[in-house]
N, C-alpha and C positions, 0 to 999 in steps of 0.2 A: 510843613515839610513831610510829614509823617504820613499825611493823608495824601499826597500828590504822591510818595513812595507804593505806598497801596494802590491805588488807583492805576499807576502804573505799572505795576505787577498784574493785577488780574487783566488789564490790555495786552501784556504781553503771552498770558496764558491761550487767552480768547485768540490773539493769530496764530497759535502754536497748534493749539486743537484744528481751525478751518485751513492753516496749514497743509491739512494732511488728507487727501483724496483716493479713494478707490474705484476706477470704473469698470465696472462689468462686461466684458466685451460677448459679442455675437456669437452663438453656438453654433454648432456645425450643422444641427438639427430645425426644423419649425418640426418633424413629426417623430416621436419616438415611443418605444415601447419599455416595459416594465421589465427591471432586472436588466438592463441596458446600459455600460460603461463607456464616456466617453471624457475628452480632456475640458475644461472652460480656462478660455485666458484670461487674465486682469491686469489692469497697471495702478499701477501705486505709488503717490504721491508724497516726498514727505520723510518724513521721520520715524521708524517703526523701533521698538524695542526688539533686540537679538531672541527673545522667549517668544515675540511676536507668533500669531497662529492666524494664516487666513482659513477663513471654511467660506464654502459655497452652500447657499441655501437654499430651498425651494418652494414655491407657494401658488397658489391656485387661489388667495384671497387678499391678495396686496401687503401680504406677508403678516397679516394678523397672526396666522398663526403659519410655521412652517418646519421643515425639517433640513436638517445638514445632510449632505448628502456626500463627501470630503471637504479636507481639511490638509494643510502642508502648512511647515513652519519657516516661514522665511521674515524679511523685511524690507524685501522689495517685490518688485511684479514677477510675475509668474504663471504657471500653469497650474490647475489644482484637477488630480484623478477621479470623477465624480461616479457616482453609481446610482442608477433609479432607482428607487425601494421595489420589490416586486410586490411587496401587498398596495401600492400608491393607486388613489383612486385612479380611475380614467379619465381626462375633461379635459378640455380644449384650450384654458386661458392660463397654461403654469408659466411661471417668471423665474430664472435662478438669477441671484444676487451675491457679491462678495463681500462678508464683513469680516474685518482684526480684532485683535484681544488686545492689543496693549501695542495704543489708546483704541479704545473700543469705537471704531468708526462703522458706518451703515455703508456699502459702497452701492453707486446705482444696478438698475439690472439688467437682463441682457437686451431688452428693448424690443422683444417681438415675442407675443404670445408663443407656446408650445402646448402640441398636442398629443396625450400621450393615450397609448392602446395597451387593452389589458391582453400579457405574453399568451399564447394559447397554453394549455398543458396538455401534456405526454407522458406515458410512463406505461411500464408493463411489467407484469407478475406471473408467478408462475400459480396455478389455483388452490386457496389455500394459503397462500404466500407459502407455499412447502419450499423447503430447503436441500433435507434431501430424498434419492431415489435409491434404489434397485437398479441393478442393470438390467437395461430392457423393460423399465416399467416405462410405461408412456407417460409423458409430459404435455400437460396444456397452458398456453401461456395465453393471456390476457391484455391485451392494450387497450388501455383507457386515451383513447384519441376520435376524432374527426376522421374517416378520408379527406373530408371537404375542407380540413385546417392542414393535414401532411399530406406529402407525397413526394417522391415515390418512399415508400418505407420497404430498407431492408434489413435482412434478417442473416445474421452467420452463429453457426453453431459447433462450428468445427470438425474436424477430419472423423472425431469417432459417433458422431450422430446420424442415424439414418439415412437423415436430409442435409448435406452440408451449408445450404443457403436456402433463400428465401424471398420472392419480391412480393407486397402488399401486406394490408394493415391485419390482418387475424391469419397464422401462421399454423399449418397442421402440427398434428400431434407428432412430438419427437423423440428419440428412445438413445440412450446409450450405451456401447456393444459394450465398453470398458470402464473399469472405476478410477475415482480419484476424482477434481476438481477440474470443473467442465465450464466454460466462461459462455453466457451468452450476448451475447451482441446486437442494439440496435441501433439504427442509423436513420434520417431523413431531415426532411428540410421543409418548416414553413411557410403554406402559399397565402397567409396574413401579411397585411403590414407591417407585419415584425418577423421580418424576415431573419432567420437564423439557423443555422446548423445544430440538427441534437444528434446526441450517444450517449446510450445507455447499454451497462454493461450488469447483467448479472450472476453469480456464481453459484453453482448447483455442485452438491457432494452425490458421485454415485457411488456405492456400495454394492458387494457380492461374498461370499463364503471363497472363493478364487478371488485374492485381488493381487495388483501388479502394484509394487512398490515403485516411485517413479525418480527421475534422479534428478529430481527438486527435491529428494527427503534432506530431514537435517535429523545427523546423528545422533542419538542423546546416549551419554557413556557415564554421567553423573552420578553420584552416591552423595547427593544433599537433602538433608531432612528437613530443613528450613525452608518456609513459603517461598516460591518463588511468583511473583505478581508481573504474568506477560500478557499485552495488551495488541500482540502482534496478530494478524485476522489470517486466513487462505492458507496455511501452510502444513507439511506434512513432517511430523516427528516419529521417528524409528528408534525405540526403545532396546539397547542392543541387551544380552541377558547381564543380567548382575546388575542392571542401573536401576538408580533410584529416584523417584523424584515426586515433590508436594507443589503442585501446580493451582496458581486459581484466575480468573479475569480468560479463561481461554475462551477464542471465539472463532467460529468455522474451520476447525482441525482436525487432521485424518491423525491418528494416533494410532503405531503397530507395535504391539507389544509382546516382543520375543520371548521364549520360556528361560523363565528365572526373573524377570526383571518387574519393578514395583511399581502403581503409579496412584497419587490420591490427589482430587483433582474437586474444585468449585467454584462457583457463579461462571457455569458454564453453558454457552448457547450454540447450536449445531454443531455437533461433533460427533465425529464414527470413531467407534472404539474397537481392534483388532485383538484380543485377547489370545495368545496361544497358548497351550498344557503348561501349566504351573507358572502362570504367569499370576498377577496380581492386578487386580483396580479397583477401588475405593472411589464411589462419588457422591459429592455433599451439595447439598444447595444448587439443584438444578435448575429453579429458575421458570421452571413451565415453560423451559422449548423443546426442540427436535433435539434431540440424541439419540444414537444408533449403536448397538454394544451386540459385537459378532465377537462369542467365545466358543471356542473349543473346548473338548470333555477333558476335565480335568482342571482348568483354567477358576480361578477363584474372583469374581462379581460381588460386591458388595452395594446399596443404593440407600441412601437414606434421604429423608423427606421428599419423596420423590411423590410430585402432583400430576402422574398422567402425560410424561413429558419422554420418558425411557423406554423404549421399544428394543427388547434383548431377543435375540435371534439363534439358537442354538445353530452350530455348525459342527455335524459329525466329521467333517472332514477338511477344519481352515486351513487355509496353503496361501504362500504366498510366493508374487512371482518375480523373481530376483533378476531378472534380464535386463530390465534396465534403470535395479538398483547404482547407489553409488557402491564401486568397486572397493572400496575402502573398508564400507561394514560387510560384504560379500568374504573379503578375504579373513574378517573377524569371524565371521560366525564358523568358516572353513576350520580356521585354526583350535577355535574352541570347541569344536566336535560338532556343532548343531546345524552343519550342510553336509549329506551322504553322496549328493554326487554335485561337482561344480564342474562349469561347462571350460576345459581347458583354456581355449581359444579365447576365452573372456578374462580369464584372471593371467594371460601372457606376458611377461616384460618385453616390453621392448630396449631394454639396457640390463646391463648384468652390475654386479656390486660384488665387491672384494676389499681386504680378504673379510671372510664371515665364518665362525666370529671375527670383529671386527678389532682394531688394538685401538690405536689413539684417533683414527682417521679410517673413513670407509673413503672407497672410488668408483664411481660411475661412468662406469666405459657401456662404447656402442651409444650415444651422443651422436647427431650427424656432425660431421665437418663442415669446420666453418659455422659454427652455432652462431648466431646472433645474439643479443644480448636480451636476458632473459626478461622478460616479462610476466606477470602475474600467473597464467595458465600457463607457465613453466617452470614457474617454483617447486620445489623438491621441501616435500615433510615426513617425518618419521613421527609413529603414531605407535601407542601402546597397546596392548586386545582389549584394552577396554575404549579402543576408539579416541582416546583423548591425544591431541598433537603435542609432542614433546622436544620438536624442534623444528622449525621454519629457515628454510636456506631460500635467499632471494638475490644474488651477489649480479654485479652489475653481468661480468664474464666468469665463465668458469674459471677453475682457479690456476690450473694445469696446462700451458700450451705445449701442445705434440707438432706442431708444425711452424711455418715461418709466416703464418698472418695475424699472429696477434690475438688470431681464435683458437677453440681446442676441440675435440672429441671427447672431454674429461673431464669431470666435476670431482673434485677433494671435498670433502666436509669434515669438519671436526667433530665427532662425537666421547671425546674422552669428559666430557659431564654428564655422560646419561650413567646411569645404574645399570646393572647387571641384568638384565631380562631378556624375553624374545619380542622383537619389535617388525 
């Protein structure tokens, strides 16, 4: 009895396993290229466990040896997101197939050879792989391509380049009239069998002794002497005077640094440094890239283990050009003595606030009628002169209605928790 119970166990196992089938359905493709996503469907037969994992696999040798190429967890049929390897050799006879994990089934394959082509490459540099420029120094850039693989290739450089565009594969020499972070642009299309759309974008810091602060800067008003580890790329920090800051991990940043204000900074790569009189920067572990350090007489530089990577630029005369700073730090440095002429017309309210000083509640009259409900670039913030926001007003409607629709001309804020100071 014992042996007939056994025996009839492993029979039951044996149709539990052939049970269960996977067939590999038909791709979209017989010819594809490298680094090429596309869907494969399969059906499934059977019994899968909930942990169940299909993966699609791929082989050019009857699957002796192969690679997964996606993978989705399910335990029935489906579609699975597949992706070519881009280093995948080239050759005519590859097969993708679908197997599970539990129970570990082989499913058939897709049933007709595939033939895959190697993606062309493209790419362009600027020479040197330099990062950044001079304004007005010329620029040449380099495309490692075919004609006879792109076409048409174009070129955009934007509004403050010499040459604003560009059509074909080697692109004249380009200059920039202005500083700050200058985006270049490439575009074309594959006349291989691997037909595809490319862009390529790269970013170039121009620098000058005259530079325009742009109103992408971000305020820094900080007094923290603890590392701070920012891994954030392309962007321009405005050091207002009095702030402090131990920066490290920065990578491609325009740094301006007002008089008074401290900055010590490491494992850093392309970065221009704006130093004004009495200002402060300390830099550690450069790393052996491009940095660029424009200081002013008076202005204190420090550089340690520095391998040939620091280019410091004395500037008799650094200025910086506040037009179309953010109006926020404009009205800071106004108030702290360190702007002698601001341009009226720029720092204008367009609303008034009362009464000031203020008691438990300030109000912002001259609102147009019939406001709408406020939205993000209509938020109202009160900010300290060291630039930091010490209150955020975002309310769906003003809070005031002067009239009979429900809208107002008048925003109420409460500030009876602020402290005592000028804001």
């Amino acid at each position: 009895m014992k042996t007939i119970f056994i025996a009839l166990l492993v029979l039951i196992q044996s149709l539990s396993l052939y049970s269960q089938q996977i067939t590999t359905e038909s791709v979209p493709y017989n010819e594809i290229c490298q680094d090429i996503s596309f869907k494969v469907s399969f059906k499934a037969v059977g019994n899968f466990a909930v942990s169940n994992v299909f993966f699609a696999q791929i082989s050019n040798n009857g699957f002796s040896a192969f690679q997964n190429i996606g993978s989705i967890n399910a335990k029935e049929s489906g579609e699975i997101d597949v992706m070519i390897p881009a280093n995948i050799e080239p050759a005519q006879n590859y097969r993708i197939r679908v197997c599970s994990s539990e129970p570990y089934i082989v499913g058939t394959d897709n049933g007709q050879d595939i033939k895959i082509y190697k993606k062309p490459a493209i790419n362009f540099n600027t020479e040197d792989n330099k990062i950044i420029f001079r304004k007005n120094e010329p620029i040449n850039l380099i495309c490692s391509a075919s004609e006879k693989l792109f076409s048409p290739v174009y070129w955009d450089f934007g509004l403050d380049a010499n040459i604003e565009s560009f059509e074909g594969l080697n692109p004249p020499q380009i200059t920039y009239s202005t500083t700050g972070i200058k985006k270049i642009k490439m575009q074309t299309s594959s006349l291989t069998q691997c037909e595809y759309e490319y862009l390529s974008i790269k970013n170039v810091l121009i620098y000058d002794c005259l530079s325009k602060i742009g109103s992408n800067a971000v305020i820094d008003s900080t007094r923290d002497l603890q590392p701070v580890y920012e891994q954030d790329s392309l962007h321009v920090v405005w050091m207002m005077p009095n702030s402090s800051r131990i920066a490290r991990s920065m990578f491609r940043t325009i740094y301006f640094l007002e008089t008074g204000s401290d900055l010590e900074i490491s494992s850093s790569n392309y970065l221009v440094f704006y130093v004004k009189k009495g200002a402060s920067l300390r830099i550690l572990n450069t790393n052996n890239e491009q940095i660029v350090i424009l200081k002013a007489p008076g202005s204190s530089v420090t550089i340690e283990n520095q391998e040939n990577s620091c280019q410091v630029i004395d500037c008799p005369e650094l200025k910086f050009d506040y037009s179309e700073a953010p109006k926020q730090g404009v009205v800071i440095l106004a108030k702290m003595g360190y702007l002698d002429i601001i341009n009226p017309d720029r720092l204008k309210d367009n609303f008034s606030i009362s009464p000031n000083p203020p008691r438990e509640y300030i109000e912002i009259t001259g609102l147009k009628k019939g406001l709408q409900p406020l939205v993000s670039e209509h938020e109202f913030k009160i900010y300290n002169l060291l630039g930091e926001c010490v209150l955020s007003v975002a309310q769906t409607f003003p809070s005031v209605d002067s009239g009979q629709t429900g809208m107002s001309d008048l925003l109420r804020i409460d500030v009876s928790g602020l402290p005592a100071g000028v804001y």
